[in-house]
SEPA-281276 format. One record per residue (C-alpha): residue number from 1; z, x, y. Coordinates in steps of 0.5 Angstrom, whole numbers. Layout:
BEGIN
k,zz,xx,yy
NUM,Z,X,Y
...
% end
This chain:
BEGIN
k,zz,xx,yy
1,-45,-10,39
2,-39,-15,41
3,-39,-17,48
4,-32,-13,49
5,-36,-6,47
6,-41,-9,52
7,-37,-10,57
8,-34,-3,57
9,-41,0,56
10,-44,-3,63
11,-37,-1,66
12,-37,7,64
13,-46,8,65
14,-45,4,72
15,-39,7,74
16,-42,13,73
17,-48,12,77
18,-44,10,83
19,-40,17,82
20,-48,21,82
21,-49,17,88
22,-43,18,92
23,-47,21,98
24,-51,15,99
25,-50,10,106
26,-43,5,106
27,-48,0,105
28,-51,1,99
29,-45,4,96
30,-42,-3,97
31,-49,-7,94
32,-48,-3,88
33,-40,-4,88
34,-42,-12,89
35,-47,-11,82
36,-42,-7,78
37,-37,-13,79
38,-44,-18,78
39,-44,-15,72
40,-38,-16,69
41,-37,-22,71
42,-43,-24,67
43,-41,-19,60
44,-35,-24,61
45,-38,-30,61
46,-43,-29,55
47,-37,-26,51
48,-33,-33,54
49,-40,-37,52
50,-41,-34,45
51,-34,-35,43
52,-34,-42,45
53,-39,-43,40
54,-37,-39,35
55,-31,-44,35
56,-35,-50,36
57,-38,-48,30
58,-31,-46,26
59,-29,-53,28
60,-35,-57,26
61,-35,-55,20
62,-28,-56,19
63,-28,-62,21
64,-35,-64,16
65,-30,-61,10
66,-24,-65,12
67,-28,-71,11
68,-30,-69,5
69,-22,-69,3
70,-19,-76,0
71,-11,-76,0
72,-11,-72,-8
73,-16,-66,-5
74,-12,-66,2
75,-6,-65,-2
76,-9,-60,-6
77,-11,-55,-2
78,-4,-54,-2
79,-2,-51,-8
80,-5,-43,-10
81,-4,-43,-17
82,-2,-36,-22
83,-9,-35,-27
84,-8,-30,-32
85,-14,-27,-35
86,-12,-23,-41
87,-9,-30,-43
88,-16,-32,-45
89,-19,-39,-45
90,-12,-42,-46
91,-11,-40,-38
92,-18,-40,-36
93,-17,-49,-39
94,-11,-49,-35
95,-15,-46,-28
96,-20,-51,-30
97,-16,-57,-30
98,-12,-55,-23
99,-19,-55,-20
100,-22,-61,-23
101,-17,-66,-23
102,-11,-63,-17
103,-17,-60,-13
104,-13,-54,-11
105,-14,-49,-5
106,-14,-42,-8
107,-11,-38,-14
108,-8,-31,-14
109,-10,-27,-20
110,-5,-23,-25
111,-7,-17,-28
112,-13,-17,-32
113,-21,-14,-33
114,-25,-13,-26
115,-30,-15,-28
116,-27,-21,-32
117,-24,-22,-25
118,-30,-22,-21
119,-34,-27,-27
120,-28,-31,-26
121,-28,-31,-19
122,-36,-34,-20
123,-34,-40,-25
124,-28,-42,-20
125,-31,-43,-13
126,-38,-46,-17
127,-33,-51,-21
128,-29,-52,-14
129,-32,-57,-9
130,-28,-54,-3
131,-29,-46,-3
132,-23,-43,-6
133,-18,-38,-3
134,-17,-32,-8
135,-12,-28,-8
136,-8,-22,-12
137,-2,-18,-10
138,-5,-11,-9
139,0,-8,-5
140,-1,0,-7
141,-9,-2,-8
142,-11,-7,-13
143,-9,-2,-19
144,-3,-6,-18
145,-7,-11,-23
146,-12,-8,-24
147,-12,-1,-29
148,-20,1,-28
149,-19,3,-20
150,-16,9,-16
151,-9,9,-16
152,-7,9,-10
153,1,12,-9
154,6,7,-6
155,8,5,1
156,14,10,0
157,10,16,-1
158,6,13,6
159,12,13,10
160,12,20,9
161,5,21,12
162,5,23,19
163,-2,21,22
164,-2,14,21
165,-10,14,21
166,-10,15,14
167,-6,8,13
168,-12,5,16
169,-17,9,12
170,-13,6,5
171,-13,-1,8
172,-19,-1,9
173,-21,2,2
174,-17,-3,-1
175,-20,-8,2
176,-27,-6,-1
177,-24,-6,-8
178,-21,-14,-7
179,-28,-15,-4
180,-31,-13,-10
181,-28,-17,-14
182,-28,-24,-9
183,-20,-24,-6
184,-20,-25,0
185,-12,-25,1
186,-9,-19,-1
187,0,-21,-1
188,1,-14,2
189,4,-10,6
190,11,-11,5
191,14,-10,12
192,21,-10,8
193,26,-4,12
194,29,-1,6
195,36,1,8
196,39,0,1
197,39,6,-4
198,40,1,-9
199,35,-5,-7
200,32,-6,-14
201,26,-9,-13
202,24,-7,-6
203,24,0,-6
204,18,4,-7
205,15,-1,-4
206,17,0,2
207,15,5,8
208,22,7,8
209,29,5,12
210,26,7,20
211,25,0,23
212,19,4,28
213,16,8,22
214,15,2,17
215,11,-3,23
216,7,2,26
217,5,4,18
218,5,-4,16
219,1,-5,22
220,-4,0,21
221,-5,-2,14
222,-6,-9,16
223,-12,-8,21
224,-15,-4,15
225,-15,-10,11
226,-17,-15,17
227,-22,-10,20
228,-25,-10,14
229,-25,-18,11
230,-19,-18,8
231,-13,-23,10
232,-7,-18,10
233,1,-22,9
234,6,-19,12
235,12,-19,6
236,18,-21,5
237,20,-26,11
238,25,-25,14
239,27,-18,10
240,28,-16,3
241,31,-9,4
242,38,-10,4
243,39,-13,-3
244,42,-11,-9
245,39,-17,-13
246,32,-18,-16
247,29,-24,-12
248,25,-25,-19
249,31,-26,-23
250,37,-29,-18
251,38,-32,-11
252,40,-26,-7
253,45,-26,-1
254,44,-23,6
255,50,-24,10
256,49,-20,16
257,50,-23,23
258,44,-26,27
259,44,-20,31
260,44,-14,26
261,38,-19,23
262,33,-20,29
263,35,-11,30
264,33,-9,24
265,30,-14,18
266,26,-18,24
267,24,-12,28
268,17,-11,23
269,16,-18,23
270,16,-20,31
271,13,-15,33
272,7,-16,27
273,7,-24,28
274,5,-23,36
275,-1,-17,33
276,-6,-20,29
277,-3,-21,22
278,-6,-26,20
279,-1,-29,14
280,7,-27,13
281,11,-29,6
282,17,-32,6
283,23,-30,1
284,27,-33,-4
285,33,-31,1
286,40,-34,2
287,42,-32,9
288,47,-36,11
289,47,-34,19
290,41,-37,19
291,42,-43,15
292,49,-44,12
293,46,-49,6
294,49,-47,-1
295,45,-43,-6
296,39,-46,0
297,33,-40,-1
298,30,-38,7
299,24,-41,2
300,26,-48,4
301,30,-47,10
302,27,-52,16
303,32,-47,21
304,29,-41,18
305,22,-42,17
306,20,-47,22
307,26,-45,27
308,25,-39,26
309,18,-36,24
310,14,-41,28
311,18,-44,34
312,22,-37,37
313,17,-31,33
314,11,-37,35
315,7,-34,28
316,1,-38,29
317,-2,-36,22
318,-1,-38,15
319,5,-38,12
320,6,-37,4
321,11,-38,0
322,14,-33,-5
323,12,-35,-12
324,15,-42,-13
325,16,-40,-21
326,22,-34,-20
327,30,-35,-21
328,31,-35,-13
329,29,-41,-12
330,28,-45,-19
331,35,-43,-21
332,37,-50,-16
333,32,-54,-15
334,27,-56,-20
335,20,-57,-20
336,16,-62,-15
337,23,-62,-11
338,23,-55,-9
339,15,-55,-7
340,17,-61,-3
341,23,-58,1
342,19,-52,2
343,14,-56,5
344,19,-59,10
345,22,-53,11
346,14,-51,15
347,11,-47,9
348,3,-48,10
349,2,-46,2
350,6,-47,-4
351,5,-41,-9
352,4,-41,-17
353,6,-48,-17
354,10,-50,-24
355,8,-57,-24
356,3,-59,-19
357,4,-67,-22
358,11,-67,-20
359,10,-64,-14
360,6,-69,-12
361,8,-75,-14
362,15,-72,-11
363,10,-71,-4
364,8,-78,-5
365,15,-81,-5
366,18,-77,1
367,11,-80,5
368,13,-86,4
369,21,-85,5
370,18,-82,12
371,21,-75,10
372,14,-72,12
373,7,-75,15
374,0,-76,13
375,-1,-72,20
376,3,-67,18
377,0,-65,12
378,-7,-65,15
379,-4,-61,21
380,-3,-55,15
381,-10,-57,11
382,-15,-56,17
383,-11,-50,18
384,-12,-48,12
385,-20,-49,12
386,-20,-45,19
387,-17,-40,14
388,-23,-41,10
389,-27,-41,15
390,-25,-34,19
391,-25,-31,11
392,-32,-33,10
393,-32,-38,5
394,-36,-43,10
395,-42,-38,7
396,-39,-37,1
397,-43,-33,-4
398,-42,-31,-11
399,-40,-24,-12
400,-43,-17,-17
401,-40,-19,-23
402,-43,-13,-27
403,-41,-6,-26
404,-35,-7,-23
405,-31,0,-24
406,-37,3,-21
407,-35,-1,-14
408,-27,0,-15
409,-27,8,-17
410,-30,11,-11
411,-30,18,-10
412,-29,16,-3
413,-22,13,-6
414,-21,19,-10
415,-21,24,-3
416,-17,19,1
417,-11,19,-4
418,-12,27,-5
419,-10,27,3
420,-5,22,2
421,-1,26,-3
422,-2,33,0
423,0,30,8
424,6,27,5
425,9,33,1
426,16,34,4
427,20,40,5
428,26,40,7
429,29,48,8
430,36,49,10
431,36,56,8
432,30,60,11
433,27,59,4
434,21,59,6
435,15,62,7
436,17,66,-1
437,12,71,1
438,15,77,-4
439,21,74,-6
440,24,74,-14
441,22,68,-15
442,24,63,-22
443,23,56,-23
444,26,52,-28
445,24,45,-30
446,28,39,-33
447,27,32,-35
448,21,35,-40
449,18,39,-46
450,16,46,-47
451,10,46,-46
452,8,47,-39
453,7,42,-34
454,2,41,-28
455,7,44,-24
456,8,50,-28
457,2,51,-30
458,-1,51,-23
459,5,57,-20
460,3,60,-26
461,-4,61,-23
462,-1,63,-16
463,3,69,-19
464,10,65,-20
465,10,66,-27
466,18,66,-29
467,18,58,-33
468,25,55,-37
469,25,49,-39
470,31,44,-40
471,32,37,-42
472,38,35,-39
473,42,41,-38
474,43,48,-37
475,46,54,-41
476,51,58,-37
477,48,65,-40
478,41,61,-37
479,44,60,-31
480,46,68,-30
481,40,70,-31
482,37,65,-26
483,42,68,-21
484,39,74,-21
485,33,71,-17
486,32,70,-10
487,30,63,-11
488,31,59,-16
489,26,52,-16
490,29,46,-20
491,24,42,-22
492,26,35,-23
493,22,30,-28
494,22,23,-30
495,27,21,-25
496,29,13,-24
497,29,8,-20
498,35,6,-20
499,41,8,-16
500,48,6,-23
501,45,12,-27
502,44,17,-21
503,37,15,-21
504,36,19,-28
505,39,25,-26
506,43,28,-31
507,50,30,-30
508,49,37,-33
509,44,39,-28
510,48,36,-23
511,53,41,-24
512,47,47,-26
513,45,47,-18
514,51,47,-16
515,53,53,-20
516,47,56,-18
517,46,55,-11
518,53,58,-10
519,51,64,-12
520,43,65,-10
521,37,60,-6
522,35,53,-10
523,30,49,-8
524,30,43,-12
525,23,40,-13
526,24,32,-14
527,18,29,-18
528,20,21,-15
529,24,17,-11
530,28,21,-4
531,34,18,-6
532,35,22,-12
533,37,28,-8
534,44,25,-7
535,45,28,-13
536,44,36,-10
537,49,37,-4
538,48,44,-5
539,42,45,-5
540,39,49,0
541,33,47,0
542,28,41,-3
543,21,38,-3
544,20,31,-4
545,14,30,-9
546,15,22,-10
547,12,22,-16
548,10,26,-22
549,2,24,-23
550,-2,31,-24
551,-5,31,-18
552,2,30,-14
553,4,37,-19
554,-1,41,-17
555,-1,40,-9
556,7,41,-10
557,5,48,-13
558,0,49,-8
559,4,47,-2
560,10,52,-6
561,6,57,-6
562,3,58,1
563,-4,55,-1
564,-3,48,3
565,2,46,8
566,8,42,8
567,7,36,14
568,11,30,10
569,17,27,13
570,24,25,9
571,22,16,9
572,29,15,8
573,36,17,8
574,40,21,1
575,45,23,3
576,48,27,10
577,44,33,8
578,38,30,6
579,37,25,12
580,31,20,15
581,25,24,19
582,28,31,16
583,22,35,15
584,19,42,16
585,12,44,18
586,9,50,14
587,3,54,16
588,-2,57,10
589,0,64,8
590,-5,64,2
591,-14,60,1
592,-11,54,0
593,-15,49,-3
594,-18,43,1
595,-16,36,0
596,-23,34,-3
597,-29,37,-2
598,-31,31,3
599,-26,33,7
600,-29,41,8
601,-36,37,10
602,-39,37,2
603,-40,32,-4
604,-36,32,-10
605,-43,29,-13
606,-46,35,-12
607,-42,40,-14
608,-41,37,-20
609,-48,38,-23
610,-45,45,-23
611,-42,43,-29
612,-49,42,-32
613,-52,48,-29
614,-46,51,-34
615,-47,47,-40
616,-55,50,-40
617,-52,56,-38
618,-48,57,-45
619,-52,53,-49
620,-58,58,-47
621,-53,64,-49
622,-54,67,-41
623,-47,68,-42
624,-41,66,-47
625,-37,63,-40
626,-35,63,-33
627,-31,62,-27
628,-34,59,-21
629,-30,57,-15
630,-35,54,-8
631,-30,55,-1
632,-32,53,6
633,-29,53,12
634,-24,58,9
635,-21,52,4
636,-23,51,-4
637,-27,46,-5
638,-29,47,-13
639,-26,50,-17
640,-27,50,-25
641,-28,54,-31
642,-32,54,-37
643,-33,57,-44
644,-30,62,-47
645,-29,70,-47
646,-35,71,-52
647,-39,67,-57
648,-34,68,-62
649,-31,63,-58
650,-23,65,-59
651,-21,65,-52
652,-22,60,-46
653,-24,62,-40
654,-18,59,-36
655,-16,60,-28
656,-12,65,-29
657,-19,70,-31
658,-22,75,-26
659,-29,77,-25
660,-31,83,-22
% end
């Protein structure tokens, strides 16, 4: 129990107890009012004295650490190198080398093999004198860089979500994936407000264009990744969103006013800097409002990052750089000078570091030129080992190397992102399209083959069964007929990124819901970014599915058909028909099916054996095949087929199969 929960405890049970005894003389009234205050004046000071000494602690070992350092260690502990598993023993010499002769103070992680990881991870901190912060970019989950646990969707998708419980729940997922392979600093969530469609690199990433909206989920995100042991960085300082240049490959300039900054792209981090995170990343930006320096990225800027993020926002914590090896910033300065400057402007940690040598020798240089001092590198050294400290690395342990995926792909995992998709589905209903109940329905879907998709096939399974499909166009003679239904649903594939080609969505189809919404109900289905419903300003209704994995097709279906309930809300804004926080609620008409089997109270580990049960059953000709489908609480929690329809074995059992 922390001395905060004990302190709460003793005042509700003594509380309490003066409540049951209301009746009992003035005197012995205040006695007992006289003890509760005793007692907490005493919860308080335990919790002062525990944390006195847990600081006297953190800062002995700091300062045992910090004397272990000569100049060429304390200078290393500010470089964070890139490590490239897949590149072999070439990359892994090259990390070798950094720590035994740079002394640097941490390594970010590429993509790579978990368990590759995780033994890397082990060989590092064991070559290191000093402990090393490890760290990964994972900001959708560390499937970002590592292909072996659940992929999590992106924050955009998050920023439909109305109950921000779940965010936390995801950072707190996240969080045990980086533990299982030794990261320690996780490089997200990006904090960026994303107002501008045509943003390359930001995008998904973001929770979308709502300054609230995006830190209160940043947040929530944050503490799931802290709560559980994982620093968290609030990226891309001091806003990335409204760009249409890609930091990686150029320097963009934002050339609002001071004033639009601190409404907008400040917003998240002012109010995340004074909440607990505890690292933010500053962006390879030129803002001339906040610094008027030619072709200066705020990397580099004093005003900017000391000004600015320190000094008026009061940061305390870590401040990154962005990678130091992207155009932003190599595009003007050279190696050694930009790690220099990024040093001056107030950085704490220089981020994949080109030329370590270089930069040193140019660090050097400016100490004796009295540019910078011995002190104020220290300053940000010891800062670091607290970091380390807090992090765990005081009482560092090597981690489980083997068997990892089996720490990364937890079925927990996999019914946390099933809720998340399914809260996240959008509808947006502009002519009472909804609830489909006996309406002539059609679907017609574009962008892919002709066989079915996931979409399709799971409508078939609930009655709606009239399918076309298109690649890039449709028919006049098509369109005819399909405007003989009720409602037609336009699902709408392999939808883009970016906003020059109409985000994938060909112009034959553009003209198609046109001609058809003129003429009956079309509700269009976009498997992909919000922003592609631009294209449809006719429409008369939409669902925003984000993306198109199998999972997210069939909850779209489900949803569709009345067997789960629409709840997202519009993350952005398309077009003025299609606006931010637009969303409509719907109620179940059909069983719907549960969002996991955890979620209804049961295990998925469980149910599967039933897949045994079967496999024996036909194996012993009990029968050829079956269908079996569990439900509780009035929602499916399991639903599988097996076998054929007899031991001839032509024809599958599938879904779509009744049993009397």
């Amino acid at each position: 129990m922390t001395p905060k929960v004990g302190i709460t405890v003793i005042v509700i049970i003594l509380t309490s107890f003066l409540m049951c005894q209301s009746d009992i003389p003035n005197r012995a009234l205040l006695e007992r009012q006289q003890f509760v205050q005793d007692s907490i004046a005493q919860a308080e000071a335990t919790a002062r004295l525990l944390a006195e000494e847990r600081r006297k602690e953190e800062e002995a070992w700091v300062n045992k650490e910090f004397q272990k350092l000569d100049k060429n260690a304390r200078l290393g502990q500010l470089f964070m190198i890139g490590a490239y598993p897949p590149k072999g023993a070439s990359d892994e010499k090259k990390v070798l080398d950094a720590i035994d002769k740079h002394k640097i103070g941490g390594i970010i992680f590429f993509r790579g093999h978990q368990d590759r990881i995780a033994a890397l991870t082990n060989k590092y901190q064991a070559r290191s004198e000093m402990p090393l912060m490890m760290s990964m970019d994972a900001e959708w989950g560390t499937n970002m860089r590592v292909s072996a646990s659940v992929k999590f969707p992106r924050q955009l998708l998050m920023g439909a979500i109305q109950n921000n419980a779940l965010i936390y729940d995801f950072g707190a997922a996240v969080a045990g994936e980086c533990k299982a392979m030794g990261i320690h600093v996780n490089f997200a969530p990006v904090v960026d407000v994303n107002n501008n469609p045509a943003n390359p690199v930001i995008g998904d990433r973001s929770f979308g264009e709502n300054r609230e909206n995006v830190t209160a989920k940043s947040f929530q995100y944050i503490k799931g990744l802290q709560d559980n042991g994982v620093m968290a960085c609030a990226k891309h300082f001091p806003g990335h969103g409204d760009t249409d240049v890609d930091s990686h490959k150029d320097l963009p300039i934002i050339n609002h006013s001071m004033q639009r900054l601190d409404s907008i792209e400040l917003y998240p981090f002012k109010n995340l800097a004074q909440h607990g995170v505890q690292s933010i990343m500053v962006a390879h930006l030129h803002i001339p409002a906040l610094d008027s320096t030619p072709n200066l990225p705020i990397t580099l800027s004093k005003p900017a990052v000391t000004g600015l993020l320190k000094e008026k926002l009061g940061f305390k914590g870590l401040i990154f750089t962005d990678a130091l090896n992207m155009k932003g910033v190599t595009k003007h300065f050279k190696d050694g000078e930009t790690d220099l400057r990024a040093l001056l402007a107030g950085n704490d940690i220089l981020l994949v570091t080109q030329d370590i040598p270089a930069a040193k020798k140019r660090i050097y240089k400016a100490i004796e030129e009295g540019l910078i001092t011995w002190e104020e590198i220290d300053g940000r050294v010891r800062k670091i080992l607290h970091a380390k400290y807090k992090l765990g690395l005081h009482s560092y342990k090597p981690v489980n190397a083997r068997n990892v995926v089996s720490r990364l792909n937890v079925q927990a995992n996999k019914a946390l992102k099933q809720e998340m998709v399914s809260q996240a589905l959008t509808l947006v209903d502009h002519a009472a399209i909804f609830p489909l109940g006996k309406q002539h329905v059609a679907c017609i879907t574009v962008g892919t083959g002709r066989n079915g998709t996931a979409f399709t096939k799971e409508l078939s399974r609930y009655g709606l069964k009239h399918h076309h499909f298109a690649k890039s166009s449709i028919s006049a003679n098509r369109i005819k007929q399909l405007a003989k239904k009720d409602v037609v649903i336009v699902a709408v594939h392999n939808i883009g990124k970016d906003a020059k080609s109409n985000f994938g969505v060909a112009s034959g189809i553009q003209k198609a819901v046109q001609a058809l919404s003129a003429k009956t109900k079309v509700l269009v289905v976009a498997f992909g970014t919000p922003y592609a419903l631009k294209n449809f300003p006719t429409a008369q209704g939409a669902v925003v599915a984000f993306n198109e994995e199998s999972l997210t097709q069939k909850l779209a279906a489900r949803a569709i058909a009345g067997a789960l309930p629409f709840r997202g809300r519009l993350p952005v804004s398309a077009s003025t028909k299609f606006q931010y926080g637009m969303g409509k609620d719907t109620e179940v008409q059909k069983m719907m099916y549960a969002s996991s089997p955890e979620s209804v109270g049961l295990s998925t580990t469980i149910l599967s054996r039933i897949d045994k049960i079967a496999a024996e059953m036909i194996r012993e000709k009990a029968a050829p095949g079956c269908q079996v489908l569990v439900a509780k609480d009035g929602k499916i929690a399991f639903h599988r087929t097996y076998g054929y329809y007899d031991y001839q074995r032509k024809k599958r059992v599938t879904l779509e199969n009744i049993y009397d």
